[in-house]
DSSP file (Angstrom, degrees, kcal/mol; ACC not computed):
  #  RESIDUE AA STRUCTURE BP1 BP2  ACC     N-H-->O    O-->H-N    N-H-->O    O-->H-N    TCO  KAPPA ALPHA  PHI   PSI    X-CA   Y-CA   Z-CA
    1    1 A X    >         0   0    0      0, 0.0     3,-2.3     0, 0.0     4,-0.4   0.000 360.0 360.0 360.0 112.3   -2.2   38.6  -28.4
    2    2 A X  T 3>  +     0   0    0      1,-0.3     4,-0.5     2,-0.2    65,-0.0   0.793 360.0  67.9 -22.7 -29.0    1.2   39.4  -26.3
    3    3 A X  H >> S+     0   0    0      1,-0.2     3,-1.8     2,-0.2     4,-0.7   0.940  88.9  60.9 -68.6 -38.0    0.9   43.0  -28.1
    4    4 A X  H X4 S+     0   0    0     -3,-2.3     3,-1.1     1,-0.3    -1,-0.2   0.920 101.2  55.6 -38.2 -64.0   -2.1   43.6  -26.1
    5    5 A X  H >4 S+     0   0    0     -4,-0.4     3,-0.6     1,-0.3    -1,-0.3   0.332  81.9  88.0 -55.0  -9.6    0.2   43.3  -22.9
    6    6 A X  H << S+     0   0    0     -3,-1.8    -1,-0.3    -4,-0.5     3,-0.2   0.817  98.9  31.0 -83.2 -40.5    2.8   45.9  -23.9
    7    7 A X  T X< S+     0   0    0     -3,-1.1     3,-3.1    -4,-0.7    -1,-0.3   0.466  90.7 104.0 -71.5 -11.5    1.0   48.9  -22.3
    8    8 A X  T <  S+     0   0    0     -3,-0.6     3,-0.3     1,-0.2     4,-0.2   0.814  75.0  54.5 -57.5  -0.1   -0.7   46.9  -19.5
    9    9 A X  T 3> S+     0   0    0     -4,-0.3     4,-3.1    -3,-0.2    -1,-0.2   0.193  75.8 121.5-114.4  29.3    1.5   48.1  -16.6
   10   10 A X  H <>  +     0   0    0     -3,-3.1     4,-3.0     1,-0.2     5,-0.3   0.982  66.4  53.7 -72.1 -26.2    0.9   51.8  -17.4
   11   11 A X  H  > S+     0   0    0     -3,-0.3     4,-2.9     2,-0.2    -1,-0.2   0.948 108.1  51.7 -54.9 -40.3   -0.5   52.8  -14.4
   12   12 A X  H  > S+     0   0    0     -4,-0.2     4,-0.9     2,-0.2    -1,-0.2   0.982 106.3  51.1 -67.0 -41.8    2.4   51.5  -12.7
   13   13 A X  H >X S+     0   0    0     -4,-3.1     3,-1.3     1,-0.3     4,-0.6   0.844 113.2  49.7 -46.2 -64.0    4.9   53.4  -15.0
   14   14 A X  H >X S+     0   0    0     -4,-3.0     4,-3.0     1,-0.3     3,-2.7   0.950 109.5  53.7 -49.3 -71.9    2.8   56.4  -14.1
   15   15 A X  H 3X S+     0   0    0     -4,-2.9     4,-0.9    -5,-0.3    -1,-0.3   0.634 111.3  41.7 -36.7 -31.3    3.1   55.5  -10.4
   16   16 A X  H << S+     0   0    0     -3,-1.3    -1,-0.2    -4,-0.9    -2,-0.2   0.380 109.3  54.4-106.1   5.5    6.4   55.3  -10.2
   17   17 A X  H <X S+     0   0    0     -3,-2.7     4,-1.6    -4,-0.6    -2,-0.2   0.582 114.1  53.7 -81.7 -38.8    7.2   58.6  -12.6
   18   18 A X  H >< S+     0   0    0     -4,-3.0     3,-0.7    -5,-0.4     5,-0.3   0.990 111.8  41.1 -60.6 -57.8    4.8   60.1   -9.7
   19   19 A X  T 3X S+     0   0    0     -4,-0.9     4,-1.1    -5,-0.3    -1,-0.2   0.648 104.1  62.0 -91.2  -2.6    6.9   58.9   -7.1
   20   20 A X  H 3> S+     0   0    0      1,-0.2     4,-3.1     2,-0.2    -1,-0.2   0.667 114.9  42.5 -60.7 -39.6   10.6   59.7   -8.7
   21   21 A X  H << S+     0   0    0     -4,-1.6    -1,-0.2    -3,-0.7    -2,-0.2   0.103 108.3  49.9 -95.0  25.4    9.4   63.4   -8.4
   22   22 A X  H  > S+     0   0    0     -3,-0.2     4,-2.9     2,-0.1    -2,-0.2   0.478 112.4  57.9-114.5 -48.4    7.7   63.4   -5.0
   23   23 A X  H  X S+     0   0    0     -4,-1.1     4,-4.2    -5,-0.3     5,-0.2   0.970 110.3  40.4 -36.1 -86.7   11.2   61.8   -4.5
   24   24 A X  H  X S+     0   0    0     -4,-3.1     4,-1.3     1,-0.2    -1,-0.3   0.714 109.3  56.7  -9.5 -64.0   13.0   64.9   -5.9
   25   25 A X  H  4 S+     0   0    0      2,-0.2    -1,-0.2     1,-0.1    -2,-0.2   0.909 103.5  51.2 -38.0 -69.7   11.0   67.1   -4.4
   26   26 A X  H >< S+     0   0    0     -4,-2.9     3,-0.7     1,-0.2    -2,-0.2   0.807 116.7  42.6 -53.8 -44.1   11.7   65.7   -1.0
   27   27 A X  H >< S+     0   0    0     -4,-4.2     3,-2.4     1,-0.2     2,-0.9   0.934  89.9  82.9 -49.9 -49.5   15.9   66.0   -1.7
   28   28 A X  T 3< S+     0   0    0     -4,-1.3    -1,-0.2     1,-0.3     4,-0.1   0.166  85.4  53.9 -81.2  14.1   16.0   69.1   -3.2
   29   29 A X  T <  S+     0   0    0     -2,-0.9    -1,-0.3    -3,-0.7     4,-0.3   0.377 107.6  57.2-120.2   1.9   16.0   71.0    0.2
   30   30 A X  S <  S+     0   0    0     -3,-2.4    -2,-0.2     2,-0.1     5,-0.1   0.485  80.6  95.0 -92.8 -34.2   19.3   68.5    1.0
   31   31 A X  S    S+     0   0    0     -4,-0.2    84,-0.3     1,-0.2    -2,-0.1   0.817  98.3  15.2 -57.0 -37.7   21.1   69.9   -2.2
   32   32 A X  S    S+     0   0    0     -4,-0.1    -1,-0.2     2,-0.1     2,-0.1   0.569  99.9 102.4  -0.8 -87.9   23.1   72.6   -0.2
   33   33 A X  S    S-     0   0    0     -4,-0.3     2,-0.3     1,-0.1    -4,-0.0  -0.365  75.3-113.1 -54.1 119.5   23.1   72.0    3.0
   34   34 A X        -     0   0    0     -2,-0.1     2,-0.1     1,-0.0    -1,-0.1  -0.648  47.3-124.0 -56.2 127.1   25.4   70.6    5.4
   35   35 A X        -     0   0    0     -2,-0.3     2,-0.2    75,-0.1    -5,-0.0  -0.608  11.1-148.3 -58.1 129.9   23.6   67.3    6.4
   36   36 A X     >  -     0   0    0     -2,-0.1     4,-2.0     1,-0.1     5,-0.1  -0.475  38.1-114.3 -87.1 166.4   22.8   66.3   10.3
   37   37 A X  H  > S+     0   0    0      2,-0.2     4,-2.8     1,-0.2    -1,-0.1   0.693 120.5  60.7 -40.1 -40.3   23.1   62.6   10.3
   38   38 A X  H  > S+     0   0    0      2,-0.2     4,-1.8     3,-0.2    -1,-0.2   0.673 106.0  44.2 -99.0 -53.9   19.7   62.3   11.0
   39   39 A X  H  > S+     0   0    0      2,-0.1     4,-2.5     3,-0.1    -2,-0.2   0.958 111.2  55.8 -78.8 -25.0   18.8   64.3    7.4
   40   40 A X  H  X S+     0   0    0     -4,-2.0     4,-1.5     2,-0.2    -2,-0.2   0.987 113.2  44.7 -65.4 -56.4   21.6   62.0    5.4
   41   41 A X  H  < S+     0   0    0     -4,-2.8     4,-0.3     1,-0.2     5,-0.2   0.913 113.8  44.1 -32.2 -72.8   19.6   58.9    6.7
   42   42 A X  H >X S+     0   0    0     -4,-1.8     3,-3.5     2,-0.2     4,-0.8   0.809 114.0  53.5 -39.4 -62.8   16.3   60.4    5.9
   43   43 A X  H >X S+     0   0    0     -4,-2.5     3,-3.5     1,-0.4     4,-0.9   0.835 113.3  51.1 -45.9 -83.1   18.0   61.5    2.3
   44   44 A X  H 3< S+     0   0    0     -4,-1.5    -1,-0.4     1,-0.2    -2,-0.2   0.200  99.6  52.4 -70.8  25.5   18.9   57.9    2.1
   45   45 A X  H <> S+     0   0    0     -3,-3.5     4,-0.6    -2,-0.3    -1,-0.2   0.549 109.3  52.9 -69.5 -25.3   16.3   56.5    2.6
   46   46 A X  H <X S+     0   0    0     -3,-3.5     4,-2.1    -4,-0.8    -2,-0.2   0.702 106.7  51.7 -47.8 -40.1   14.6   58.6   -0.1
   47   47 A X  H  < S+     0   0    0     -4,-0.9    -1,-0.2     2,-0.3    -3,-0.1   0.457 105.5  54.5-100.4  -4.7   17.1   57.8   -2.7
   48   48 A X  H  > S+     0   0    0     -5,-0.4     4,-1.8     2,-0.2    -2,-0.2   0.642 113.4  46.2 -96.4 -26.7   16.7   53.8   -2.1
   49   49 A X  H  X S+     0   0    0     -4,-0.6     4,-1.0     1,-0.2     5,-0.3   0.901 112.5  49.1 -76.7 -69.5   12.9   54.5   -2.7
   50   50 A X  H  < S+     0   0    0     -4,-2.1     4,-0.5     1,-0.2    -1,-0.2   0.641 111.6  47.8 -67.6   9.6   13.8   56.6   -5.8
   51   51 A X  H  > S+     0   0    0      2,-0.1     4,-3.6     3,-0.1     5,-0.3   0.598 106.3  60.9-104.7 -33.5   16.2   53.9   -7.2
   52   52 A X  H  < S+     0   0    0     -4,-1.8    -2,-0.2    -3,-0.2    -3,-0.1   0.462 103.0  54.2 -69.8   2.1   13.3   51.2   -6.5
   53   53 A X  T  X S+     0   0    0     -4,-1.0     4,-1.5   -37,-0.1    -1,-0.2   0.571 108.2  45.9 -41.9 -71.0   11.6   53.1   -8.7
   54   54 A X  H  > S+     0   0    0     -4,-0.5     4,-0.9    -5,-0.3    -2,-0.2   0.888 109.8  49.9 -12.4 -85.9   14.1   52.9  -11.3
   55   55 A X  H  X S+     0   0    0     -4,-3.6     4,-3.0     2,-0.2     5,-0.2   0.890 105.4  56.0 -54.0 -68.0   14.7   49.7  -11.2
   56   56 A X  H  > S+     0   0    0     -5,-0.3     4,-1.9     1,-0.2     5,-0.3   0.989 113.0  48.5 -43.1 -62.4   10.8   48.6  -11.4
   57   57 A X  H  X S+     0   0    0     -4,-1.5     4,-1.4     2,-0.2     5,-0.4   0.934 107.0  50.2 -52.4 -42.5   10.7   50.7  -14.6
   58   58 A X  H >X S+     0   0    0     -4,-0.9     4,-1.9     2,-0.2     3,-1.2   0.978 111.7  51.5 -40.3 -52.4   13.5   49.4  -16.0
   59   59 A X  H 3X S+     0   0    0     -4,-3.0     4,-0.7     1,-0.3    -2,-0.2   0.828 109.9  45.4 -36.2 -68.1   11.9   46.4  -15.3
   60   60 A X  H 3X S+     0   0    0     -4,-1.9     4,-1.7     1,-0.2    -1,-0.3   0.614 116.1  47.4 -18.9 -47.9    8.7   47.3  -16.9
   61   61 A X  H <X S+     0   0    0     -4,-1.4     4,-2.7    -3,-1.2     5,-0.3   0.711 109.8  53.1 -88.7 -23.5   10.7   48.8  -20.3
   62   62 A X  H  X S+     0   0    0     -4,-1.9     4,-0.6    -5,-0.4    -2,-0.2   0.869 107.4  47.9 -74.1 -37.4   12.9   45.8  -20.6
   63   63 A X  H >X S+     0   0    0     -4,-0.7     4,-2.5    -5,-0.4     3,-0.5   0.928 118.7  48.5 -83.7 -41.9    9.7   43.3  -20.6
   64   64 A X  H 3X S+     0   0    0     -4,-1.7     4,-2.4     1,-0.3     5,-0.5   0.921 113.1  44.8 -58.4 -31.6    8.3   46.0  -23.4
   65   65 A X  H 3X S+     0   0    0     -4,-2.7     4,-2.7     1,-0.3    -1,-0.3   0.890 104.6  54.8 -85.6 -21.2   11.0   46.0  -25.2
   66   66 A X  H <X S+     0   0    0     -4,-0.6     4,-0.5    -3,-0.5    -1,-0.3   0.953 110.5  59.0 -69.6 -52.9   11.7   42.1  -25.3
   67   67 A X  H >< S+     0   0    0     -4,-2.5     3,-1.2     1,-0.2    -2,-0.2   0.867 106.5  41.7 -30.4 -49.7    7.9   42.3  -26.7
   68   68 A X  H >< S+     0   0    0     -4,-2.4     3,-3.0     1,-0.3    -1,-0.2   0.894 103.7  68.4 -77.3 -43.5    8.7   44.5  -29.6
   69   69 A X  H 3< S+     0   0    0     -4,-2.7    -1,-0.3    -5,-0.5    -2,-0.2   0.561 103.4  46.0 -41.9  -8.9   11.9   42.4  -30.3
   70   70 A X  T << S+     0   0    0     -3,-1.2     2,-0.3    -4,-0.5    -1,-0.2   0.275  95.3  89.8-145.1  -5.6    9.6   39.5  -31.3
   71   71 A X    <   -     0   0    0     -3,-3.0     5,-0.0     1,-0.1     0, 0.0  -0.811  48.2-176.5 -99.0 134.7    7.0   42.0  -33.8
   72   72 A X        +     0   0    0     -2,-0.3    -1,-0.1     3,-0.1     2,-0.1   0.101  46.4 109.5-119.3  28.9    8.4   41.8  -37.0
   73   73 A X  S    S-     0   0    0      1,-0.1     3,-0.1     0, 0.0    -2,-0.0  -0.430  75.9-130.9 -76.0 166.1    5.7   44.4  -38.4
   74   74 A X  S    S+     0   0    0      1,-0.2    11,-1.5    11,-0.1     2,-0.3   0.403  95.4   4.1-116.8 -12.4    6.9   47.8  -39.3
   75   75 A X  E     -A   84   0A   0      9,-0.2     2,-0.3    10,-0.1    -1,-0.2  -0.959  65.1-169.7-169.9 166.1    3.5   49.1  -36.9
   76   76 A X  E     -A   83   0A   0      7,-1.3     7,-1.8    -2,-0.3     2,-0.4  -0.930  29.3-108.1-172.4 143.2    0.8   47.1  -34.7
   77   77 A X        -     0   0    0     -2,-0.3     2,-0.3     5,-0.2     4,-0.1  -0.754  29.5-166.3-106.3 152.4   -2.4   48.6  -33.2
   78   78 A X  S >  S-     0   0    0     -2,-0.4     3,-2.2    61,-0.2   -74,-0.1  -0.984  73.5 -27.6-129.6 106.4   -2.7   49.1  -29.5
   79   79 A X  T 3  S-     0   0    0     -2,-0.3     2,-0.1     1,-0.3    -1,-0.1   0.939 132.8 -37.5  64.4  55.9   -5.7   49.7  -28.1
   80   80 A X  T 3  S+     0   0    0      1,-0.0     2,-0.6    61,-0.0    -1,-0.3   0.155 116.2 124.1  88.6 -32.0   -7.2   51.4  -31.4
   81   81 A X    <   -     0   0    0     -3,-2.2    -5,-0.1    59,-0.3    -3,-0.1  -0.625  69.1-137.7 -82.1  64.0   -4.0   52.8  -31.9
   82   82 A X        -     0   0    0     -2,-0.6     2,-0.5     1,-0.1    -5,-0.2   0.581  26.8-168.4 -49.3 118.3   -1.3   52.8  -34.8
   83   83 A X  E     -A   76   0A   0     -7,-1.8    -7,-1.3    57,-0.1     2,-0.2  -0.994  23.6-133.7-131.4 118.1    2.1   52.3  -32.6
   84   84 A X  E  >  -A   75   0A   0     -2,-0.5     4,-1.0    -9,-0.2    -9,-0.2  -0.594  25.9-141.0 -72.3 130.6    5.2   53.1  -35.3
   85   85 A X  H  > S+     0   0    0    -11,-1.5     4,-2.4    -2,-0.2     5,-0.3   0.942  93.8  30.9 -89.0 -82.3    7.4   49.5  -34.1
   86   86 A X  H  > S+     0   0    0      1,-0.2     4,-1.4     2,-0.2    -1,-0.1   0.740 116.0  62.5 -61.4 -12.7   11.2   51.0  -34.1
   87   87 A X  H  > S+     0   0    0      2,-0.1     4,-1.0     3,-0.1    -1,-0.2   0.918 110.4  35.2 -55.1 -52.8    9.8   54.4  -33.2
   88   88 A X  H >X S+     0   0    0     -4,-1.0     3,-3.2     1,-0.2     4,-2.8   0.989 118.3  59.9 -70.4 -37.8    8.4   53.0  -29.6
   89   89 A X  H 3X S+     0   0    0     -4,-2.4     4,-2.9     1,-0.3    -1,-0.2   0.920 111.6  39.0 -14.0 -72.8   11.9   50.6  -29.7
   90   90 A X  H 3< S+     0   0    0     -4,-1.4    -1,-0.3    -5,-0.3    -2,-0.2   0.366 116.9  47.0 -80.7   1.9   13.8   53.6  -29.8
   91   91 A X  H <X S+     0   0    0     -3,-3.2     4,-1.1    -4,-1.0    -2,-0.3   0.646 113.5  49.3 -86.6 -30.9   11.4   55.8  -27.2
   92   92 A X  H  X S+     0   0    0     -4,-2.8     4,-0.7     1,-0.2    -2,-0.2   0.900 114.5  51.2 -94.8 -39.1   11.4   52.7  -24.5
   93   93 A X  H  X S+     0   0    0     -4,-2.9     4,-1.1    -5,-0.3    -1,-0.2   0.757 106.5  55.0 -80.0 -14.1   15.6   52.7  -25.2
   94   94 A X  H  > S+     0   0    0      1,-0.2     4,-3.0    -5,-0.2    -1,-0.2   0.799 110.7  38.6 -80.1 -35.1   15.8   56.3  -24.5
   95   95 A X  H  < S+     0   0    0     -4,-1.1    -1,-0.2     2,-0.2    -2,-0.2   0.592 109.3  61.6 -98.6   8.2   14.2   56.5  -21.1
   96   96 A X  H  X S+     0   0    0     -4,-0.7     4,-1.1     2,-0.1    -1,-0.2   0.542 102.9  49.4 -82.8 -32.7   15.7   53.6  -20.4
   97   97 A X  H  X S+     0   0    0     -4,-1.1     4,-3.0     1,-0.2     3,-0.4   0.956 112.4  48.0 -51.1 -57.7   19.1   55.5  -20.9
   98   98 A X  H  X S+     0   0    0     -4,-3.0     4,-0.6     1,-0.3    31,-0.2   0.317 109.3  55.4 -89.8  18.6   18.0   58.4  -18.7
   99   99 A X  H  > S+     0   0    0      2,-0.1     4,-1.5     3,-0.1    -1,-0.3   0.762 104.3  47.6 -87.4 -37.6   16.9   56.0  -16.0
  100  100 A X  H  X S+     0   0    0     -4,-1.1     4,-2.3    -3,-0.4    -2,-0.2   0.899 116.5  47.7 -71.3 -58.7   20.0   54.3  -15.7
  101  101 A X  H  X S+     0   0    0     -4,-3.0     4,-3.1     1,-0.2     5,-0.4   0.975 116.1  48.3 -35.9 -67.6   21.6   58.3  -15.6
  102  102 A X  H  X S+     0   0    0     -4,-0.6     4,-0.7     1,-0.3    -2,-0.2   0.857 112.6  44.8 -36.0 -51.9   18.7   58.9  -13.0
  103  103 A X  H  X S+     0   0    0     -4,-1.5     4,-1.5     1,-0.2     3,-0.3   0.911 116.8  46.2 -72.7 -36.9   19.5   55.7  -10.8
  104  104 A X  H  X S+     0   0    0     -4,-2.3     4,-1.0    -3,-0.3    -2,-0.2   0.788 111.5  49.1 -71.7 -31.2   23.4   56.4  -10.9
  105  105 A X  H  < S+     0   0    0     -4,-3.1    -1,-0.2    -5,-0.2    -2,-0.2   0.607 109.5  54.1 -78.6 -12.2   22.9   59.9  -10.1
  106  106 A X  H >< S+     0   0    0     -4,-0.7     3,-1.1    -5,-0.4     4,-0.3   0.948 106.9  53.3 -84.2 -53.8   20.6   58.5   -7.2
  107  107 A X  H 3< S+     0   0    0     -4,-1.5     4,-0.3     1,-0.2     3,-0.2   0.852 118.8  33.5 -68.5 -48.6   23.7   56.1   -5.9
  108  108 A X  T 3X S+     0   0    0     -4,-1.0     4,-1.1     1,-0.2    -1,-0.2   0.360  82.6 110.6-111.0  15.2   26.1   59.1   -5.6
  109  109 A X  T X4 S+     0   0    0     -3,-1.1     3,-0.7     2,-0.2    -1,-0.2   0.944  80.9  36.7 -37.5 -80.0   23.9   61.5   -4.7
  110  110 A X  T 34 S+     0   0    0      1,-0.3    -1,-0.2    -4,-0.3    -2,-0.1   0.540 121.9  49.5 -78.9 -15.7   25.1   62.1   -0.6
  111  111 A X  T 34 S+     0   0    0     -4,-0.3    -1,-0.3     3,-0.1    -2,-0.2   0.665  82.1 116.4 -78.9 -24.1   29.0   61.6   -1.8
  112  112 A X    <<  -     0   0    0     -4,-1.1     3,-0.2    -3,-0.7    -3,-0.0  -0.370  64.9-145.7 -74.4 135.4   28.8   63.7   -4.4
  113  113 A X  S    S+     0   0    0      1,-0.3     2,-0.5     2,-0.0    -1,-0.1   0.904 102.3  30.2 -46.1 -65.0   31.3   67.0   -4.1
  114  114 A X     >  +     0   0    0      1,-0.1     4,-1.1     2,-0.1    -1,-0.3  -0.949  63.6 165.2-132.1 131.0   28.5   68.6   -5.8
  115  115 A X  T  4  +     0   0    0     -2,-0.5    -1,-0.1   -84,-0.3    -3,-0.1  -0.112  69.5  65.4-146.0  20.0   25.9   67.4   -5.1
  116  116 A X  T  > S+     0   0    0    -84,-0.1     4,-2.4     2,-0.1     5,-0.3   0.474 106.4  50.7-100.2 -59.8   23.7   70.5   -6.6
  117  117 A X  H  > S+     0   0    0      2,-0.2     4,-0.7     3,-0.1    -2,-0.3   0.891 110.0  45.7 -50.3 -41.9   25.1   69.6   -9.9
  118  118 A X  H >X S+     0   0    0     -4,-1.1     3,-2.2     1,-0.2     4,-1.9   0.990 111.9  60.2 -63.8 -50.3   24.1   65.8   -9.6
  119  119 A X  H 3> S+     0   0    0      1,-0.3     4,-1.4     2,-0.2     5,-0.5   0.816 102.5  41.6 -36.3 -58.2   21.1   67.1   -8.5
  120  120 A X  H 3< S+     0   0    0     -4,-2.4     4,-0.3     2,-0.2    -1,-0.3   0.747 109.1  63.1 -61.9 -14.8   20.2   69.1  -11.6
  121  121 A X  H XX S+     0   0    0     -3,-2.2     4,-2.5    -4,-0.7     3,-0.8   0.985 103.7  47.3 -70.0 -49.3   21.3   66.1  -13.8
  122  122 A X  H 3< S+     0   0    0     -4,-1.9    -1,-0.2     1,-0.3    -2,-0.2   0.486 113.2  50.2 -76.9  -4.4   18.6   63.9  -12.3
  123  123 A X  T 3X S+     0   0    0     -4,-1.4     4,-1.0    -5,-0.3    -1,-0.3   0.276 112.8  46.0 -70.0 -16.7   16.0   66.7  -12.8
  124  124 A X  H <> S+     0   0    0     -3,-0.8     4,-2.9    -5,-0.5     5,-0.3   0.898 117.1  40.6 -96.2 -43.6   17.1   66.9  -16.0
  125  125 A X  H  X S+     0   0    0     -4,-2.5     4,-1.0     1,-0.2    -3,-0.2   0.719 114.6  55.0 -62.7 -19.7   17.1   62.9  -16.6
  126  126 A X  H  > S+     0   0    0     -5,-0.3     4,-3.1     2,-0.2     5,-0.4   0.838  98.8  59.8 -96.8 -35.9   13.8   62.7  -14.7
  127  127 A X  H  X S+     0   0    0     -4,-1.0     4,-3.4     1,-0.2     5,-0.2   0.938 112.3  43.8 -69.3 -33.7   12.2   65.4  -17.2
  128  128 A X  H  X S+     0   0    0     -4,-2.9     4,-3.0     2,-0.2     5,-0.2   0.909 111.2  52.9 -59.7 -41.9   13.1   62.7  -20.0
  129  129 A X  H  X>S+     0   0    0     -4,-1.0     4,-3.1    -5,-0.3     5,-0.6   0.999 113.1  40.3 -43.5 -83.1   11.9   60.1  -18.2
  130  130 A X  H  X5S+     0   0    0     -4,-3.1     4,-1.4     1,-0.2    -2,-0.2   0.889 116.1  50.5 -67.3 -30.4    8.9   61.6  -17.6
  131  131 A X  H  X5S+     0   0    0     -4,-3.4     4,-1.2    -5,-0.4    -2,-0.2   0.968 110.0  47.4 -38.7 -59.9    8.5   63.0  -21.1
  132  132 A X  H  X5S+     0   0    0     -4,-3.0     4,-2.5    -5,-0.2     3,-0.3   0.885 115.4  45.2 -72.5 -37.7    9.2   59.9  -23.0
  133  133 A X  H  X5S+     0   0    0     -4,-3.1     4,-1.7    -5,-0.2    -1,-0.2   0.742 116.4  48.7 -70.6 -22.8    6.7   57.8  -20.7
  134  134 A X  H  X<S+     0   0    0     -4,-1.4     4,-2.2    -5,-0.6    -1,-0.2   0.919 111.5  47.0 -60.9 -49.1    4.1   60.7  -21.0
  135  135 A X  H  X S+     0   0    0     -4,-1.2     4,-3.7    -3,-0.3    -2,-0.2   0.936 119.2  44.2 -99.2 -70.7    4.8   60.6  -24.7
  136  136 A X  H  X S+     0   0    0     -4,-2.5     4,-1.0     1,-0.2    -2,-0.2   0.796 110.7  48.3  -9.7 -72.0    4.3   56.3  -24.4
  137  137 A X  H  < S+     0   0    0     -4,-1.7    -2,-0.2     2,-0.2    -1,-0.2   0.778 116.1  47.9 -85.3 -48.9    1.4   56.2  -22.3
  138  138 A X  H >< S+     0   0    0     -4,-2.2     3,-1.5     1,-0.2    -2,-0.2   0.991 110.7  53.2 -40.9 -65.8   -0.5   59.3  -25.2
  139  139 A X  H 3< S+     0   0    0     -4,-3.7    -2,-0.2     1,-0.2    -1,-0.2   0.742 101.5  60.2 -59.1 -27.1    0.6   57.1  -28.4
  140  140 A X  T 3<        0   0    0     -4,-1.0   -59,-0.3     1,-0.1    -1,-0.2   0.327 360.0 360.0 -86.9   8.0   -1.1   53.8  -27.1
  141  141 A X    <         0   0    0     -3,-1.5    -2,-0.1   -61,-0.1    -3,-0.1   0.429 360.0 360.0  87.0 360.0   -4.5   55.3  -27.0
């Protein structure tokens, strides 16, 4: 059953929340700082890895979400589990919001004026992110 499939790619989802905050991590000594050339490279190379990240999760939420479009049950078990239909709809569209934030804040990172402020937005988008996928990945047993 296609429903089966709707969870399969958590490990990746997981893999690529893991590597949006290793990502982070690795910027956050950039927010500040005047940049040598040599650290804006490095930075962007960081931030095209944390937007290919992104983008593979969108990817990932997009295929879920086309799934659920197609369930006309009001809930459907996963893996043992009772998964509420427009509940997960409306979790998979929310971190899909703050991914898109996440990926835009990624884009305009090393232009940015303030670039401490983008920064805290995309910690703050990343903490949804990873909440809601956390939150995802629990409810599906």
């Amino acid at each position: 059953m296609e429903i089966d499939s709707l969870f399969e790619r958590e490990k990746d989802l997981s893999s690529h929340v893991k590597d949006v905050g290793v990502a982070l991590l690795d910027i956050s000594d950039s927010v500040k700082d005047k940049l040598s050339q040599q650290d804006q490279n490095d930075v962007k190379d960081i931030l095209i890895t944390l937007r290919m990240n992104c983008d593979a999760m969108l990817e990932d939420i997009s295929n879920a979400e086309g799934i659920l479009k197609k369930i006309k049950a009001k809930s459907v078990e996963v893996r043992g589990a009772n998964i509420d239909v427009k509940a997960t709809r409306k979790q998979l569209a929310d971190v899909k919001e703050a991914l898109g934030r996440l990926r835009k804040n990624a884009e305009e990172f090393l232009a940015a004026r303030d670039r401490e402020l983008v920064f805290k937005e995309m910690n703050t988008d990343y903490g949804a992110v990873l909440s809601g996928i956390t939150e995802l990945i629990a409810e599906s047993g």
